[in-house]
VOPAGU-2260 file (C-alpha; in pm, 1 decimal, decimal comma):
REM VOPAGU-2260
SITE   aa  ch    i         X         Y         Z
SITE  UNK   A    0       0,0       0,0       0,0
SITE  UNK   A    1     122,2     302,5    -113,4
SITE  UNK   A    2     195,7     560,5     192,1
SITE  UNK   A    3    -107,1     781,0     315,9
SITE  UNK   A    4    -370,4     610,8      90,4
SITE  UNK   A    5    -673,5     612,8     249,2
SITE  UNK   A    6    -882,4     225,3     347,6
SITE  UNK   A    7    -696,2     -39,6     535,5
SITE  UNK   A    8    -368,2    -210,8     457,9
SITE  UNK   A    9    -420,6    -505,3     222,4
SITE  UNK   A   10     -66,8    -667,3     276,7
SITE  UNK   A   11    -204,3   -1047,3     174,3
SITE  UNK   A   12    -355,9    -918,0    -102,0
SITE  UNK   A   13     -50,3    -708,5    -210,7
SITE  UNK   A   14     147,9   -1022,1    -204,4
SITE  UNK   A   15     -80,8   -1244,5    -384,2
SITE  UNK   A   16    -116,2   -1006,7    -644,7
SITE  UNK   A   17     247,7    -996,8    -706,5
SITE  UNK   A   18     346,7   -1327,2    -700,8
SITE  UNK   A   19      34,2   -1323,4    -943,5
SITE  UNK   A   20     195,4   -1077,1   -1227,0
SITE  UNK   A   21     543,7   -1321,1   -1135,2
SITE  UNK   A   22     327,5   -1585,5   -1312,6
SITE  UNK   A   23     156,9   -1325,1   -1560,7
SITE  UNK   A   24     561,4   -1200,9   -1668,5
SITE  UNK   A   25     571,8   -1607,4   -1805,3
SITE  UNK   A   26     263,4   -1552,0   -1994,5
SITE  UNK   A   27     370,7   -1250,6   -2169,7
SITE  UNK   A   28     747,2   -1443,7   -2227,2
SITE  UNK   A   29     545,4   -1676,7   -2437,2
SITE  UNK   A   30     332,0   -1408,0   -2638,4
SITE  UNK   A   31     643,9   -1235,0   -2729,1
SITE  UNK   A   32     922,0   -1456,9   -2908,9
SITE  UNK   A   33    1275,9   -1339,8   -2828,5
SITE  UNK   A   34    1191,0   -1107,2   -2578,6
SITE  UNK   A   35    1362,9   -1145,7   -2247,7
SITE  UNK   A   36    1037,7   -1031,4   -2040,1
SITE  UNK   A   37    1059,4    -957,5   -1609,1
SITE  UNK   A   38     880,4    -808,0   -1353,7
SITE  UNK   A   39     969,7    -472,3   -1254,4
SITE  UNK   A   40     719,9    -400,7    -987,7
SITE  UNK   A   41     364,5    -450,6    -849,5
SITE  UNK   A   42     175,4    -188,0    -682,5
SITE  UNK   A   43    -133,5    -134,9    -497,5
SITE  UNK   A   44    -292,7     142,0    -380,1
SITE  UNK   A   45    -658,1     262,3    -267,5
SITE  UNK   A   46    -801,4     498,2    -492,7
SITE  UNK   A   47   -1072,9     769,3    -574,4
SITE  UNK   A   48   -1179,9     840,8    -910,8
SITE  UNK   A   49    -974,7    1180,4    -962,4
SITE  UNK   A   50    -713,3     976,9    -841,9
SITE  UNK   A   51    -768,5     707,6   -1088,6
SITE  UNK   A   52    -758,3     997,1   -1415,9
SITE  UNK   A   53    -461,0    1169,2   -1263,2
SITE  UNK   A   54    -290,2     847,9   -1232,1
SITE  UNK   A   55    -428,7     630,2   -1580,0
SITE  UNK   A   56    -415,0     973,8   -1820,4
SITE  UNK   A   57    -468,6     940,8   -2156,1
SITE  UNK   A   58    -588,6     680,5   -2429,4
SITE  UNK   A   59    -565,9     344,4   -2259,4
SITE  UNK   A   60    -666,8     -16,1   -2452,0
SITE  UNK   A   61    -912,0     -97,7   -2194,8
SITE  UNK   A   62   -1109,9    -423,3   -2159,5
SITE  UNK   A   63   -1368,8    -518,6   -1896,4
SITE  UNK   A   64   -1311,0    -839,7   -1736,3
SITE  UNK   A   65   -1553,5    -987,5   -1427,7
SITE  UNK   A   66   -1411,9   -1255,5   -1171,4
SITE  UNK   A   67   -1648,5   -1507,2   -1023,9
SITE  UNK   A   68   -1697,9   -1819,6    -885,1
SITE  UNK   A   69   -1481,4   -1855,6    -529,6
SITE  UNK   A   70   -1543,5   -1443,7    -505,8
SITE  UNK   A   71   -1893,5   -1286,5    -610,5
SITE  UNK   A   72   -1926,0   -1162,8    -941,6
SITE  UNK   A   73   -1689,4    -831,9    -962,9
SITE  UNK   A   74   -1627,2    -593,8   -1262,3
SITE  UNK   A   75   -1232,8    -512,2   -1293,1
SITE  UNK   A   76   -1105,1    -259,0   -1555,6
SITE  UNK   A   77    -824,6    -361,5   -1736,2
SITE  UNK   A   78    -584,5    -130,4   -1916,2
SITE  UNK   A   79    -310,0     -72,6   -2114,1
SITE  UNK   A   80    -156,3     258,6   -2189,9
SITE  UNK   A   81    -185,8     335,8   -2587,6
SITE  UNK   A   82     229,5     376,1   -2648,4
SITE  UNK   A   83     288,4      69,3   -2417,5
SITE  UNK   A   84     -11,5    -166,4   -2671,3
SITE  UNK   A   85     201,4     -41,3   -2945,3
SITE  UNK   A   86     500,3    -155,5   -2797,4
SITE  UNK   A   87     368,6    -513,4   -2692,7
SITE  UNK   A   88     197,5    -581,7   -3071,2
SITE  UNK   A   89     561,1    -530,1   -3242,5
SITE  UNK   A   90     694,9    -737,7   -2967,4
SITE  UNK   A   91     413,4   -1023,6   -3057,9
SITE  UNK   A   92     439,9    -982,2   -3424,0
SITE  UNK   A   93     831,6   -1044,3   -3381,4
SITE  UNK   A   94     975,8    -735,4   -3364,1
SITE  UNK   A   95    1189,6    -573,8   -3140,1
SITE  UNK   A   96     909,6    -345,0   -3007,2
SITE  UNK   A   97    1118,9      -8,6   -3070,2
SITE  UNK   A   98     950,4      14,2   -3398,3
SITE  UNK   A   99     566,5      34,2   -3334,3
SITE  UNK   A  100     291,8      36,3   -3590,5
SITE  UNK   A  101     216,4     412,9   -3623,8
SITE  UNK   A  102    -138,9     360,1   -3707,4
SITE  UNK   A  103    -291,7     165,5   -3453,2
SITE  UNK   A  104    -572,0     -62,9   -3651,7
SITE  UNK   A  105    -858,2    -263,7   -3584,2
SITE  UNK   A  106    -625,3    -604,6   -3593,4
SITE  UNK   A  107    -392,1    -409,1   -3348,4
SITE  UNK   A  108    -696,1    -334,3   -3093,1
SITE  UNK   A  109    -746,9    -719,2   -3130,2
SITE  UNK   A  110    -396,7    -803,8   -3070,4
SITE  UNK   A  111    -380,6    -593,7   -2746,1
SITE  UNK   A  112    -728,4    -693,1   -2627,1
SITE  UNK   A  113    -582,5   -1076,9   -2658,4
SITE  UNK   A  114    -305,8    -971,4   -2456,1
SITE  UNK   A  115    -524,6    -850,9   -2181,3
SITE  UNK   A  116    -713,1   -1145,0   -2191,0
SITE  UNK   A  117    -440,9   -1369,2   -2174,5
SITE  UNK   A  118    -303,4   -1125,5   -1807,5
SITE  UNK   A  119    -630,5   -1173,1   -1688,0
SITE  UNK   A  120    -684,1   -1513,1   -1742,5
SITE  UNK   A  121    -334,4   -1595,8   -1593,5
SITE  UNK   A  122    -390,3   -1410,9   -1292,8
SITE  UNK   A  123    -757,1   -1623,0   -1222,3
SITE  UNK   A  124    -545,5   -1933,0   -1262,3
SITE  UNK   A  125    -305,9   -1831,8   -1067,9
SITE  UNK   A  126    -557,7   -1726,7    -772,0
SITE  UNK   A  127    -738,0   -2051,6    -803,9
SITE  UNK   A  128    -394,9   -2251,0    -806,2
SITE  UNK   A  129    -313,1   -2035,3    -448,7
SITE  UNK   A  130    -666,2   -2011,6    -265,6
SITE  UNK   A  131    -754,1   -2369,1    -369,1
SITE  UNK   A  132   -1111,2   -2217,3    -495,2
SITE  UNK   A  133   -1211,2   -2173,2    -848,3
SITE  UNK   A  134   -1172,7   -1820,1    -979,3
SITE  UNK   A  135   -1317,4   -1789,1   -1323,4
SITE  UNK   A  136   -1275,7   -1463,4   -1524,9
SITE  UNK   A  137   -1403,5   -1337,2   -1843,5
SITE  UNK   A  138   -1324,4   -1025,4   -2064,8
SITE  UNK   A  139   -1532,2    -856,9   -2326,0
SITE  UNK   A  140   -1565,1    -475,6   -2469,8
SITE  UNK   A  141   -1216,0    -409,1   -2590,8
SITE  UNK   A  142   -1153,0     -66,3   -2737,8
SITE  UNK   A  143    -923,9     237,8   -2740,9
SITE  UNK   A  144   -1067,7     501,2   -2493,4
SITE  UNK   A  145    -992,4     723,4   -2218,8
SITE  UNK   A  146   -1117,2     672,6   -1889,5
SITE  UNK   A  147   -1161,7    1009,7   -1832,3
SITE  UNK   A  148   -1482,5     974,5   -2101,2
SITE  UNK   A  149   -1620,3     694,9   -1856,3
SITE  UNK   A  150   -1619,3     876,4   -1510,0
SITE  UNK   A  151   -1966,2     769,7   -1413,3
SITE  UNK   A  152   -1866,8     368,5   -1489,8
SITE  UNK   A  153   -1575,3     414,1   -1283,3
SITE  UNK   A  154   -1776,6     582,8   -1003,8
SITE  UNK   A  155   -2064,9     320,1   -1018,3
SITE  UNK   A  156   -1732,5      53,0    -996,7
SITE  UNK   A  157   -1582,7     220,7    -692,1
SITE  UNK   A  158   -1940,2     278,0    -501,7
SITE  UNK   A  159   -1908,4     409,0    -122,2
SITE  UNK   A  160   -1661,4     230,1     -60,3
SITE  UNK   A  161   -1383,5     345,8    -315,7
SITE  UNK   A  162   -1138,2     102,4    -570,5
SITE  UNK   A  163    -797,6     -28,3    -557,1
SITE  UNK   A  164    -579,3      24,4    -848,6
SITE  UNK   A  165    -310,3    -252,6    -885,9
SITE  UNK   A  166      24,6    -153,3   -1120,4
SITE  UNK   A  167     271,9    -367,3   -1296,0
SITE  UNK   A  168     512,0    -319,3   -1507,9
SITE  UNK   A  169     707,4    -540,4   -1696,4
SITE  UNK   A  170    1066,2    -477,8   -1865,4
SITE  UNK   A  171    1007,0    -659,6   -2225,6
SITE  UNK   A  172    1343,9    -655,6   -2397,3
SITE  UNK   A  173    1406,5    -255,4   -2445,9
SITE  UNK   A  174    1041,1    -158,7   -2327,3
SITE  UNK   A  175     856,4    -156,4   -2048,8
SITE  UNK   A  176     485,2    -204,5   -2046,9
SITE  UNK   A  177     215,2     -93,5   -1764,4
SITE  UNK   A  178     -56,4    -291,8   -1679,4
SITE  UNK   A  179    -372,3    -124,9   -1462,7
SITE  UNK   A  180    -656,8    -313,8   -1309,0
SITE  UNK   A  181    -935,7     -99,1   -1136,2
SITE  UNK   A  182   -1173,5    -324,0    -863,1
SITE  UNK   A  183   -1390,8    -246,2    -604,9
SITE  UNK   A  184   -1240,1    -206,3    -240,7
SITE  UNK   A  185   -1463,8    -496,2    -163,0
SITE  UNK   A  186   -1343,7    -778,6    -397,5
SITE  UNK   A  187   -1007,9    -670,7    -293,0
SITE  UNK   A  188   -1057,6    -706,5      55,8
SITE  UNK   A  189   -1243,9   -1039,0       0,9
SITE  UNK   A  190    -899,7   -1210,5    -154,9
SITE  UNK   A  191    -714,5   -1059,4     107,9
SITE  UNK   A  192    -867,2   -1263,4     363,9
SITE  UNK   A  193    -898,3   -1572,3     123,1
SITE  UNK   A  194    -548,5   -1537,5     107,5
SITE  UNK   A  195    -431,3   -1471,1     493,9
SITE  UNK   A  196    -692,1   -1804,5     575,1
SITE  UNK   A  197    -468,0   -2000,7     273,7
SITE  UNK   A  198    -153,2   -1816,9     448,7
SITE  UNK   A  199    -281,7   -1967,6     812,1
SITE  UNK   A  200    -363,2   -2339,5     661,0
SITE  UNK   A  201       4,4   -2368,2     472,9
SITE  UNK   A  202     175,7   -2187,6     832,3
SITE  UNK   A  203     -54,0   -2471,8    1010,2
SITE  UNK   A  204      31,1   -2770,2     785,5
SITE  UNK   A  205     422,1   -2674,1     733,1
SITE  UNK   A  206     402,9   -2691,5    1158,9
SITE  UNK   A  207     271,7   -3024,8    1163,6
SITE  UNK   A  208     510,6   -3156,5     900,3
SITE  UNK   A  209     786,3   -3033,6    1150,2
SITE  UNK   A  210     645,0   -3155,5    1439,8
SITE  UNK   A  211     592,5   -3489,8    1260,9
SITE  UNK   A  212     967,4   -3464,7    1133,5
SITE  UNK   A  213    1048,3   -3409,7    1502,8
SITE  UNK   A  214     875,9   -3699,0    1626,9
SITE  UNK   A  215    1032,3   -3928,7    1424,4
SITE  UNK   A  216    1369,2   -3769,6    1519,5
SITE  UNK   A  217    1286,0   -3860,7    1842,3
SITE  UNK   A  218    1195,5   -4205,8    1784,0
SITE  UNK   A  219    1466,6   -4289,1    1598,1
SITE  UNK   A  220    1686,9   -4170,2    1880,3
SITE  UNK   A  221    1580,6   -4377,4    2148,1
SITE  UNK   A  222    1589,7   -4693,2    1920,5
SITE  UNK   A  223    1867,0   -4856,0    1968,5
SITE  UNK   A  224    2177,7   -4871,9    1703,2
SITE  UNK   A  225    2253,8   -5254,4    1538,6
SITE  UNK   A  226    2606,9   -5186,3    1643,2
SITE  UNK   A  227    2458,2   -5122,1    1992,1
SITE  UNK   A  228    2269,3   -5486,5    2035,6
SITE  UNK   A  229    2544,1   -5658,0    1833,4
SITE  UNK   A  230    2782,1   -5548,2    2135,4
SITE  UNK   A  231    2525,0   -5657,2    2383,1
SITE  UNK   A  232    2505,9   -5982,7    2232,2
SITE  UNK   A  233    2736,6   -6266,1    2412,4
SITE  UNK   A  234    3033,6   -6390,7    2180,1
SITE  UNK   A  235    2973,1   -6767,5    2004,6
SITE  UNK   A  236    3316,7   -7000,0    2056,8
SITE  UNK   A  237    3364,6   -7082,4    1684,4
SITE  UNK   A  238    3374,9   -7408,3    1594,6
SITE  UNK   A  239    3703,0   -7519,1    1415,3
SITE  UNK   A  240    3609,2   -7697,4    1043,8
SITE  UNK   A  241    3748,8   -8070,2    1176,3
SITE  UNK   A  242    3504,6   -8066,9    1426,0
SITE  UNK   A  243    3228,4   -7942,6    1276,7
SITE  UNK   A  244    3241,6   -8174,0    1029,1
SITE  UNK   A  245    3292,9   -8440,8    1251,8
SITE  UNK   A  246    2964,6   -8320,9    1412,4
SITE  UNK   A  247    2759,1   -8365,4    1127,0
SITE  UNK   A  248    2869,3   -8664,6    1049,7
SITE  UNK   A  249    2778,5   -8843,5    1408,9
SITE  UNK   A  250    2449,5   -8667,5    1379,8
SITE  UNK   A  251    2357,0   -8825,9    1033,8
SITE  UNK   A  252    2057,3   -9123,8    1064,3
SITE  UNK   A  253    2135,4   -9437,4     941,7
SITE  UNK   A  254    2091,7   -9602,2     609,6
SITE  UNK   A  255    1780,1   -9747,0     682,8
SITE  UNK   A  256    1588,1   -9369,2     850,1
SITE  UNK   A  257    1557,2   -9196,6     518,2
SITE  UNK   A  258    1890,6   -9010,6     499,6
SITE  UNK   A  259    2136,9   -9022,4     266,8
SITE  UNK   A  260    2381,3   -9332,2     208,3
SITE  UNK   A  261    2735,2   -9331,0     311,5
SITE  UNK   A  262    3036,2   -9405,2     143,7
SITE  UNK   A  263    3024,1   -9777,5     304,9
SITE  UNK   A  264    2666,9   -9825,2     171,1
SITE  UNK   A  265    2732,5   -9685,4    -193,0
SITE  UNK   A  266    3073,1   -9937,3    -183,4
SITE  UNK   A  267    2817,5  -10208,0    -103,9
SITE  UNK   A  268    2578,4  -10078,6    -369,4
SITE  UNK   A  269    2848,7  -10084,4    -615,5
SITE  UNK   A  270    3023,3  -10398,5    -535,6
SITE  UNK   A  271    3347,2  -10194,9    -470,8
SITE  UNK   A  272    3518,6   -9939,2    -687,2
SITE  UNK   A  273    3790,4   -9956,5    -912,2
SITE  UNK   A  274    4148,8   -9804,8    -805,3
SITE  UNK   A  275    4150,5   -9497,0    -982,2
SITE  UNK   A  276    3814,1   -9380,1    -905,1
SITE  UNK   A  277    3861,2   -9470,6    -530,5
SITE  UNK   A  278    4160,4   -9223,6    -555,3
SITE  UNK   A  279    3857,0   -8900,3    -669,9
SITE  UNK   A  280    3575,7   -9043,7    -545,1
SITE  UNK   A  281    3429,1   -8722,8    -459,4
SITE  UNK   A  282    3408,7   -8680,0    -914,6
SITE  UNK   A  283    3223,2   -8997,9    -929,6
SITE  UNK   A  284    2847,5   -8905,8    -966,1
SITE  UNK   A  285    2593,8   -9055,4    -662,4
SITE  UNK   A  286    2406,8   -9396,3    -727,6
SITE  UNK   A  287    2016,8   -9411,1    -710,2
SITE  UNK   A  288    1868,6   -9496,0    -386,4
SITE  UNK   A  289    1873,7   -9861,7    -252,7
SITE  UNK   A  290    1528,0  -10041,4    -252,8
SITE  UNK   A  291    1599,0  -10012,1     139,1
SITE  UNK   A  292    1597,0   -9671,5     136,2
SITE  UNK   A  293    1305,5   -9602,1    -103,7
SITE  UNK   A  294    1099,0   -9823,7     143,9
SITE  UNK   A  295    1216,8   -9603,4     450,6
SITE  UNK   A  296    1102,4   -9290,2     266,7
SITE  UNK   A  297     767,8   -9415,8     244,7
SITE  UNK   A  298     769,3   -9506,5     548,2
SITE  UNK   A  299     863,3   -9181,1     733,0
SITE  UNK   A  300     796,1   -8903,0     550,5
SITE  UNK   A  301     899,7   -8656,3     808,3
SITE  UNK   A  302    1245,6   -8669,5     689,7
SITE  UNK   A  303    1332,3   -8543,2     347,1
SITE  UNK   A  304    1319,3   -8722,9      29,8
SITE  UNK   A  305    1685,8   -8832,5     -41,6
SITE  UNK   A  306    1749,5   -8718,8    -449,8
SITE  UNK   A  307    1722,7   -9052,4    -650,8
SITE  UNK   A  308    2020,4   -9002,9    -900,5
SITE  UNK   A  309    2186,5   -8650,0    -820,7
SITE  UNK   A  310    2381,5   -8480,2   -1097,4
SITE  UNK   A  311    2745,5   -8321,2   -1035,0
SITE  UNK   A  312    2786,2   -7981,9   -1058,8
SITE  UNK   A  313    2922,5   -7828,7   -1376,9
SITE  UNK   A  314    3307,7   -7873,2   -1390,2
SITE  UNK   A  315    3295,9   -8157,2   -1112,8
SITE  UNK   A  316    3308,5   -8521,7   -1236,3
SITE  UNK   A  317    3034,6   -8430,2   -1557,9
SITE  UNK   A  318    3142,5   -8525,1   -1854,3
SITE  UNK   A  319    3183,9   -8259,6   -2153,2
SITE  UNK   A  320    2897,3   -8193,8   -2367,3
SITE  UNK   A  321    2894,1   -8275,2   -2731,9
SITE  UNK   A  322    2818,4   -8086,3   -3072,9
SITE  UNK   A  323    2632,6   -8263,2   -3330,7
SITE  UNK   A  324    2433,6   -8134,0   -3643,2
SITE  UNK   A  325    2107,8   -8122,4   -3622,9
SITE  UNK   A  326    1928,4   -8361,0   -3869,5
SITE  UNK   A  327    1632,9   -8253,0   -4037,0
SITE  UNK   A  328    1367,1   -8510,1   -4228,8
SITE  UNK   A  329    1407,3   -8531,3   -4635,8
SITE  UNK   A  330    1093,0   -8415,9   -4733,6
SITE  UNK   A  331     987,2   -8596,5   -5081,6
SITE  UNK   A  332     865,7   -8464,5   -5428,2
SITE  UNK   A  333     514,8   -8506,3   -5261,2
SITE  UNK   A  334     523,1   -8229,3   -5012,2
SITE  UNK   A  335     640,2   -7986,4   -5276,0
SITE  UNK   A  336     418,5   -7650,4   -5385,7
SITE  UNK   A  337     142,2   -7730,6   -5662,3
SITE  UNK   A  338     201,1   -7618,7   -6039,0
SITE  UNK   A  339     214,7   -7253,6   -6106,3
SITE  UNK   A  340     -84,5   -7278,6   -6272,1
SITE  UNK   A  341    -285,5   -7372,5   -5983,0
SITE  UNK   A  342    -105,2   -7139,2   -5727,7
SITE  UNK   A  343    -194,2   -6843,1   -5992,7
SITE  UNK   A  344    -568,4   -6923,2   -5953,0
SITE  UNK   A  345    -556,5   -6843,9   -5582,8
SITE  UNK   A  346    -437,7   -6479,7   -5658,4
SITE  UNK   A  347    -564,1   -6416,5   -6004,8
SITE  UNK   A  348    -845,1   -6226,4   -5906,5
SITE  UNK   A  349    -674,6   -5982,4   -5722,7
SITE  UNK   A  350    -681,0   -5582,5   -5804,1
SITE  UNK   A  351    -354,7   -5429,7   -5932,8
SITE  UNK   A  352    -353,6   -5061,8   -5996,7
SITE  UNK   A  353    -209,0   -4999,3   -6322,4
SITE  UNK   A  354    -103,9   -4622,4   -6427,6
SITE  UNK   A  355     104,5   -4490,0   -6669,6
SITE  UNK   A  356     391,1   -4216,6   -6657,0
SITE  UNK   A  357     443,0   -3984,0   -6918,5
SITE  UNK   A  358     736,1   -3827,7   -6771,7
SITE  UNK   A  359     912,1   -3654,0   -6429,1
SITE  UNK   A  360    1041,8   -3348,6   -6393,4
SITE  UNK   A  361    1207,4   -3187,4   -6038,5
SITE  UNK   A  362    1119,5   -2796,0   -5942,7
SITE  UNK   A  363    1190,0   -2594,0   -5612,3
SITE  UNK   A  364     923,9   -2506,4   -5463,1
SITE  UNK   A  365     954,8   -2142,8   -5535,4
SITE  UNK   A  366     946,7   -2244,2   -5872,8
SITE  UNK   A  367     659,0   -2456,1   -5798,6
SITE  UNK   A  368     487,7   -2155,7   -5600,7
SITE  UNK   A  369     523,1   -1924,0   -5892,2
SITE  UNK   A  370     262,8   -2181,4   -6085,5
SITE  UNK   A  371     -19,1   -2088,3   -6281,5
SITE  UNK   A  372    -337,6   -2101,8   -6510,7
SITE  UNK   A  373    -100,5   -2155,0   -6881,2
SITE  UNK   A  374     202,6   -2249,1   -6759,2
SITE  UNK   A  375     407,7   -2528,9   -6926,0
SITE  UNK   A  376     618,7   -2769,1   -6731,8
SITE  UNK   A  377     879,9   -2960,2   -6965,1
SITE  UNK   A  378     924,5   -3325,0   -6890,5
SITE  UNK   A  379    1272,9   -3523,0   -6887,7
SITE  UNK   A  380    1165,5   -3758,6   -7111,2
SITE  UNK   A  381    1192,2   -3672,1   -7510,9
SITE  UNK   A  382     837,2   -3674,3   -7744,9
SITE  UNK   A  383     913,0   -3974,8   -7930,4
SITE  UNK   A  384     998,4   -4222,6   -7652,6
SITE  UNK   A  385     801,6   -4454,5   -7471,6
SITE  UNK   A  386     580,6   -4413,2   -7156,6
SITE  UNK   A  387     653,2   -4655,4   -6886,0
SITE  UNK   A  388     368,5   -4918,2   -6789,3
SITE  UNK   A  389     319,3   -4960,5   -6365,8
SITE  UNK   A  390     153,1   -5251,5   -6222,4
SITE  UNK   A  391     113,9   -5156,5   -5820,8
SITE  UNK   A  392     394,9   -4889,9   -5871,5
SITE  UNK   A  393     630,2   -5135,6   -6032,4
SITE  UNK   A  394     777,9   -5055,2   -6356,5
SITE  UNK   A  395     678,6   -5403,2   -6602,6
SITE  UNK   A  396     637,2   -5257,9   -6927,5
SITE  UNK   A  397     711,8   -4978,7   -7219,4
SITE  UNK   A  398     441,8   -4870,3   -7424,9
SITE  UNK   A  399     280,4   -4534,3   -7664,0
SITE  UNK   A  400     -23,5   -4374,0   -7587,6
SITE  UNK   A  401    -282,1   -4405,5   -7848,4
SITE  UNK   A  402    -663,0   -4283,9   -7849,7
SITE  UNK   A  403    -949,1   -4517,5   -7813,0
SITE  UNK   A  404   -1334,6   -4356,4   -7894,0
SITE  UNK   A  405   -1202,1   -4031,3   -7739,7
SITE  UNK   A  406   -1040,5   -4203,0   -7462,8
SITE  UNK   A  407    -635,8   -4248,0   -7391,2
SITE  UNK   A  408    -484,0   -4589,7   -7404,4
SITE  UNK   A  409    -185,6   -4791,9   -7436,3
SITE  UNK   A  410      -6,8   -4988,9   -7679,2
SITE  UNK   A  411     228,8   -5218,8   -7478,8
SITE  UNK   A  412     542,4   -5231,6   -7688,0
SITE  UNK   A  413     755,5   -5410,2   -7459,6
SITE  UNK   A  414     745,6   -5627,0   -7123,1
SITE  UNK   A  415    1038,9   -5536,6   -6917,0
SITE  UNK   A  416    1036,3   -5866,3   -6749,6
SITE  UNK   A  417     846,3   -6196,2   -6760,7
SITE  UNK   A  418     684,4   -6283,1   -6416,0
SITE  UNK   A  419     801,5   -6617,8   -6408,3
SITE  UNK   A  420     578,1   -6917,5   -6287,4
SITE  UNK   A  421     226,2   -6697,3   -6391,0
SITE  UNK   A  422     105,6   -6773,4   -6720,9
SITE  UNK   A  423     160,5   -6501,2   -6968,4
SITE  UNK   A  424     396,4   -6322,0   -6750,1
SITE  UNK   A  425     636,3   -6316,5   -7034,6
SITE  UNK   A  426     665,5   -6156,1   -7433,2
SITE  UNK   A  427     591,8   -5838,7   -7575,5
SITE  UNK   A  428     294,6   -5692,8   -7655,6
């Protein structure tokens, strides 16, 4: 609020405004290729009508826009200074905006009134985005005026209780454009609490979030460390290998519970082994299960299933794998495809399109643009040779165009190449 204005201080509302016109400076970026566009300032200030004229002087491209939905339907007055629209419609047509249109036309009025719209409409998005309530706004009655010719509008806007005039400007490259919007006190002090209650719920949320944070801080604290019950757990002798294995081996059932066999019950299996194998027994793959011991499975199945002819790992005792070709059956004269003939008949009926090229030519397409009614385009192909013959965009055959009952046709003159296995795929014509 500007100092010594008269009304009370809307400091939410100043702030939502300008991060507002932040999001409005993006807008313009994108209506205005190449220019570097930023937001100089955003003010906003409580003002009387005579206030208004002395401040907005002069022709202005004004639109009337009216915000609804989350806030009851408002008028707001939307403006543009006249030298500043002149500036921004170079800017969107490309230019650098130091070289405005001198005349400013109907199509330049539209121009400028789309700008407007597009301010407006990014600051209602931007206000629903930030009070979480739908705020819809339209705009309509775009001209060239000066608000000084529409005092009583502006007085029936303000009412009793006065307006507030809200000012940005934007630097656009090497200008700098003004934007104006005139609303009633009240619709301004009705977003200003909107946004201090949004302001209260984020303060209120971003607390609990901490708190939450600080909770788990806390949790996490008392919990004890792994190192910490790692050290409170008692040391376990270790066990040397010898032993262990020793262990295992006096804790193994007999042949007859279901385990595995031993090395004395797969000697007795076998019926002894020879000398070298006895000297690697541990390559020598493991025999199926006794009889005995298939019995003893069935009979407790508690204990697990002992394998019934285990492999050896890869690299241990397995014998190399072997490469052979792979032998395929010799199909006979009997499984061979039909005569062409009879294959033909299944495609026969089949539509080809067939077209005819008189010649090709290439152009650039300025050449091509420069076109028109009586213009002749010379072909790279000389008068007295042949047109080529397509079947389905293939090139088959050479032929001269003749005329039929007032009708072009063909005289085939020569088959490029005989189609071989379909009957009369082959001579000329």
């Amino acid at each position: 609020m500007a100092a010594g204005d008269p009304g009370q201080a809307l400091n939410a509302f100043e702030d939502l405004m300008g991060r507002a016109f932040n999001v409005v400076s993006q807008t313009l970026a994108s209506t205005m290729p190449g220019a570097d566009v930023s937001l100089v300032a955003t003010n906003v200030s409580t003002v009387t009508v005579p206030d208004l004229l002395e401040e907005v002087s002069g022709q202005v491209v004004r639109g009337v826009s009216f915000l609804e939905g989350a806030v009851s339907e408002s008028p707001v007055v939307c403006c543009v200074p006249l030298d500043d629209a002149r500036a921004a419609v170079d800017l969107m047509s490309g230019g650098t905006g130091e070289e405005p249109p001198e005349e400013f036309e109907d199509y330049h009025v539209s121009a400028a009134g789309e700008l407007v719209k597009y301010v407006v409409q990014a600051v209602a998005e931007h206000l629903t985005a930030e009070l979480g309530q739908k705020v819809d706004a339209s705009i309509d009655d775009v001209s060239v005026i000066s608000l000084a010719d529409e005092t009583d509008d502006l007085a029936d806007l303000a009412g009793e209780d006065g307006a507030v005039l809200l000012t940005s400007s934007f630097i656009c490259g090497a200008p700098v454009i003004s934007f104006y919007m005139v609303m009633p006190m009240a619709l301004a002090v009705t977003l200003d609490g909107m946004a201090g209650e949004a302001g209260e719920e984020d303060f209120t949320d971003e607390s609990a979030e901490e708190g939450d944070e600080s909770t788990e801080e806390a949790a996490e604290a008392e919990e004890p460390s792994q190192a910490d019950e790692d050290e409170a757990l008692p040391e376990v002798p270790s066990v040397p290998a010898d032993e262990a294995e020793e262990e295992e081996q006096e804790a193994e059932p007999p042949s007859g519970g279901g385990g595995l066999l031993n090395e004395e019950e797969i000697a007795a299996v076998l019926g002894g082994m020879p000398d070298d194998e006895e000297e690697d027994s541990s390559a020598a793959p493991t025999p199926p299960p006794t009889p005995a011991a298939q019995s003893s499975e069935s009979a407790a199945p508690e204990q697990p299933a002992a394998p019934a002819a285990p492999s050896a790992p890869a690299g241990v005792g397995a014998p190399a794998s072997q490469a052979r070709p792979v032998e395929f059956e010799n199909l006979g004269a009997e499984h061979r495809a039909g005569p062409p003939d009879e294959n033909f008949e299944l495609i026969a009926n089949i539509p080809v399109q067939l077209s005819v090229e008189l010649g090709r030519t290439q152009r650039t397409l300025g050449e091509i643009l420069e076109f028109g009614t009586g213009s002749t385009i010379q072909l790279d192909k000389p008068a007295d040779e042949p047109v080529d013959i397509l079947a389905g965009g293939r090139h088959i055959a050479k032929g001269e165009v003749v005329v039929i009952d007032d009708n072009f046709a063909v005289r085939i003159r020569q088959i490029l190449k005989p189609i071989k296995g379909i009957p009369g795929g082959g001579g000329g014509g």
